[in-house]
VEXRO-65254 format. One record per residue (C-alpha): residue in three letters; x, y negated, z. Coordinates in steps of 0.25 Angstrom, whole numbers, padded with zeros to 4 digits. Layout:
residues N
node residu = ALA | px = X | py = Y | pz = Z .
...
end
This chain:
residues 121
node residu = UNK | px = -0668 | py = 0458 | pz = 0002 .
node residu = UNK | px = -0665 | py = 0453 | pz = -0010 .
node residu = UNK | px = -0662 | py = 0438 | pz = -0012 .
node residu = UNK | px = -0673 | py = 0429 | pz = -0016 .
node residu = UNK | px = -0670 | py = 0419 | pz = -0028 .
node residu = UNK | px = -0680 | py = 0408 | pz = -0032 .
node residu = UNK | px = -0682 | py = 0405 | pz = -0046 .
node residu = UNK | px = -0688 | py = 0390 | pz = -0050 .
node residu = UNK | px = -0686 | py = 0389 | pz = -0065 .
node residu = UNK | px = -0698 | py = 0381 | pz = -0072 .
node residu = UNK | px = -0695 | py = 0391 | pz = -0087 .
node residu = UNK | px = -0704 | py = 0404 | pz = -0084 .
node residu = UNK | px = -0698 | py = 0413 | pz = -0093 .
node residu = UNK | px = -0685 | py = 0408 | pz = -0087 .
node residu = UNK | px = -0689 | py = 0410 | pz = -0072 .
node residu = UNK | px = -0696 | py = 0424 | pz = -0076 .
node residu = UNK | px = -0682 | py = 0429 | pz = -0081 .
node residu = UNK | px = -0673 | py = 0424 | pz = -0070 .
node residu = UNK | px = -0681 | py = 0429 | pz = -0058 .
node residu = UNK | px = -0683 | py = 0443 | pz = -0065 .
node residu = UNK | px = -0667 | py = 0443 | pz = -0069 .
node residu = UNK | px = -0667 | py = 0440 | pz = -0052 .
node residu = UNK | px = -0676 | py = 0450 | pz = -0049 .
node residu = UNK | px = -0669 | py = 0461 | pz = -0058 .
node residu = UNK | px = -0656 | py = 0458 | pz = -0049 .
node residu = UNK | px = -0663 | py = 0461 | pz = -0036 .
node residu = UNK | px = -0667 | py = 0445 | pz = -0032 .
node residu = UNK | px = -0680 | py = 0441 | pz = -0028 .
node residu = UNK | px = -0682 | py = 0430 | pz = -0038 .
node residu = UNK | px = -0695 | py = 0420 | pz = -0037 .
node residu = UNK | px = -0698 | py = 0410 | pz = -0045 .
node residu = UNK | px = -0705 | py = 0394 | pz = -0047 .
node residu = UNK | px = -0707 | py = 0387 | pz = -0059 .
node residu = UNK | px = -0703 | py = 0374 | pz = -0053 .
node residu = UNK | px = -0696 | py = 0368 | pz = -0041 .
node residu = UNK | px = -0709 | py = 0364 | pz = -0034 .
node residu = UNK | px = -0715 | py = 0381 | pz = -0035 .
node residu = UNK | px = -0701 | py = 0383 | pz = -0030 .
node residu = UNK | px = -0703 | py = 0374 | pz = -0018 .
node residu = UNK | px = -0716 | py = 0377 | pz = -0015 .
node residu = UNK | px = -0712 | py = 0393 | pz = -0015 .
node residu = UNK | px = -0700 | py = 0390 | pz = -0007 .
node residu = UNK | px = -0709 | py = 0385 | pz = 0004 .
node residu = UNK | px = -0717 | py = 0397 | pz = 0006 .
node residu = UNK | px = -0707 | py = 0408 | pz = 0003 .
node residu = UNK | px = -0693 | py = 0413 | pz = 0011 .
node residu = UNK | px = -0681 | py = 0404 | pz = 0005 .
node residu = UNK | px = -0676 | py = 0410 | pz = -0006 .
node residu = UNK | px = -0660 | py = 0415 | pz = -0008 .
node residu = UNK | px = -0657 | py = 0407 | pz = -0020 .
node residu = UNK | px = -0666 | py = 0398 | pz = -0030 .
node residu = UNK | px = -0663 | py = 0396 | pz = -0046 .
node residu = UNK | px = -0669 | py = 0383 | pz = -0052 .
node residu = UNK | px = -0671 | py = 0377 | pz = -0063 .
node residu = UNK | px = -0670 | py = 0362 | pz = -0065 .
node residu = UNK | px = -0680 | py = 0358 | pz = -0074 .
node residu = UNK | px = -0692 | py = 0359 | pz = -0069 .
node residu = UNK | px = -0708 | py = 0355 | pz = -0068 .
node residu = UNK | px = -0715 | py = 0351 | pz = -0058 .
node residu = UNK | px = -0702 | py = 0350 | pz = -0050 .
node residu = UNK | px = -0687 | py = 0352 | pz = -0055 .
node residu = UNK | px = -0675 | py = 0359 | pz = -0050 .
node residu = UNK | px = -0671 | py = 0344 | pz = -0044 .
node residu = UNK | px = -0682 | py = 0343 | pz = -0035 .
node residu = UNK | px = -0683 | py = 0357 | pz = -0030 .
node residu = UNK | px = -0669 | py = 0357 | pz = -0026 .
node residu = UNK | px = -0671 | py = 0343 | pz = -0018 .
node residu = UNK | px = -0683 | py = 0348 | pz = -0011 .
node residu = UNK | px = -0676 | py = 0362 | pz = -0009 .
node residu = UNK | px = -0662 | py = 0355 | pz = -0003 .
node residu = UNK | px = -0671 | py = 0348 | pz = 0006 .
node residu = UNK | px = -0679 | py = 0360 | pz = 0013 .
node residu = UNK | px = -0670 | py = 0365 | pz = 0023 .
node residu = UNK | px = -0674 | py = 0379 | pz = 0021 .
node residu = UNK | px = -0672 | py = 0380 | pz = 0007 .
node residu = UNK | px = -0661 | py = 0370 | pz = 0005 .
node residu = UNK | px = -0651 | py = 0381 | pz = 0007 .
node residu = UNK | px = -0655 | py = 0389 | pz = -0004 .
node residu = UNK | px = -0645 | py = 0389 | pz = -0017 .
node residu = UNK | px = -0650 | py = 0385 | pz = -0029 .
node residu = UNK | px = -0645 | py = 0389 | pz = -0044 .
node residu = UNK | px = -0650 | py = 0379 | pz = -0054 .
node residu = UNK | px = -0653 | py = 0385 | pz = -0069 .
node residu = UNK | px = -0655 | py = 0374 | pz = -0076 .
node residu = UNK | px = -0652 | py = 0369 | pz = -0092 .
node residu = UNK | px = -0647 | py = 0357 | pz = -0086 .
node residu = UNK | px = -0632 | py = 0356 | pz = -0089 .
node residu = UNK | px = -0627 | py = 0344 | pz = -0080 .
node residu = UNK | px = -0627 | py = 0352 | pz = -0066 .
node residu = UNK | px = -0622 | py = 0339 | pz = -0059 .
node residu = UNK | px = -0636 | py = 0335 | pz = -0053 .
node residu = UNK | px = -0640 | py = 0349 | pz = -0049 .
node residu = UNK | px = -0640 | py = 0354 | pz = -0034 .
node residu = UNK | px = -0639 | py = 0369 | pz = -0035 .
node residu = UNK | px = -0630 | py = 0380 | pz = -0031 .
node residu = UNK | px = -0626 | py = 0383 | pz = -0045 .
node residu = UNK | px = -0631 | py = 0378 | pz = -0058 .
node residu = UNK | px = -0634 | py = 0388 | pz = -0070 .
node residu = UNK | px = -0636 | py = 0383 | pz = -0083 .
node residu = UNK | px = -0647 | py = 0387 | pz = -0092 .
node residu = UNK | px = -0648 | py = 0399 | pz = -0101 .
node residu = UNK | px = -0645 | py = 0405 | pz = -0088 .
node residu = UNK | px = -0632 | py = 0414 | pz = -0089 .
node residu = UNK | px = -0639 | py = 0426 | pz = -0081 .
node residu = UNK | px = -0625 | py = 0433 | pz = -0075 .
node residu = UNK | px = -0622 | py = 0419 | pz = -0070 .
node residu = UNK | px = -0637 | py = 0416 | pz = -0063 .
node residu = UNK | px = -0637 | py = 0431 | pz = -0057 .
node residu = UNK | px = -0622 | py = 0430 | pz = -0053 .
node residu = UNK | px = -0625 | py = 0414 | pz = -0046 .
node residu = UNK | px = -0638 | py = 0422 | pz = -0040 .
node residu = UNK | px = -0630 | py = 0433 | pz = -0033 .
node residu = UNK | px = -0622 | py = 0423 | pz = -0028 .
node residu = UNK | px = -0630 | py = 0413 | pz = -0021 .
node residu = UNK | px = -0639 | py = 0428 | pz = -0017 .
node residu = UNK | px = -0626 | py = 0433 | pz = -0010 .
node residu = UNK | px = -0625 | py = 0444 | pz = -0019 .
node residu = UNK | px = -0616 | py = 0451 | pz = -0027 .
node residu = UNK | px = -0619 | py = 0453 | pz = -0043 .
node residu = UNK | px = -0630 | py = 0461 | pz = -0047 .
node residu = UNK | px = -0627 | py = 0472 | pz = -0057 .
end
């Protein structure tokens, strides 16, 4: 089965794009708007393989959700690639950091990665 990647990135437009540029290289991407929709979805659904998030948030930030997600011993495993504007990566708990505009060869090549899988053409 195809790995599942969790999308939590407040810009629609933005969140739109990068799930279906997931879903076009054989991912199952989902998404949440915020880190709150993203908690609340991770309780009721199967752990996901990987989860890209964003920092700047509503409701509740990249920040939070990474400190309740570390916290959760069933999703604390779970690597995390931030997407963020921010430009000081100092403060940031995650895998890896990609800056935004979102080098797109960069993001798919750090997915396969953290998927255990090789490029996609």
């Amino acid at each position: 089965m195809a790995p599942a990647i969790l999308v939590v990135e407040d810009d629609e437009d933005a969140r739109e794009a990068m799930v279906a540029l997931l879903q076009m290289k054989g991912y199952r991407a989902v998404s949440a708007g915020n880190g709150r929709e993203a908690l609340d979805y991770l309780e009721e659904a199967p752990a996901p393989d990987l989860i890209i998030l964003d920092l700047w948030m509503p409701v509740m930030d990249g920040w939070h959700f990474r400190s309740e997600q570390i916290k959760n011993p069933r999703l604390a495993h779970i690597p995390v690639i931030v997407v963020t504007a921010l430009s000081d990566r100092a403060d940031v708990d995650a895998n890896e950091v990609i800056i935004k505009p979102v080098d797109v060869d960069r993001l798919l090549s750090t997915v396969d990665h953290y998927c255990r899988r090789g490029p996609t053409p």
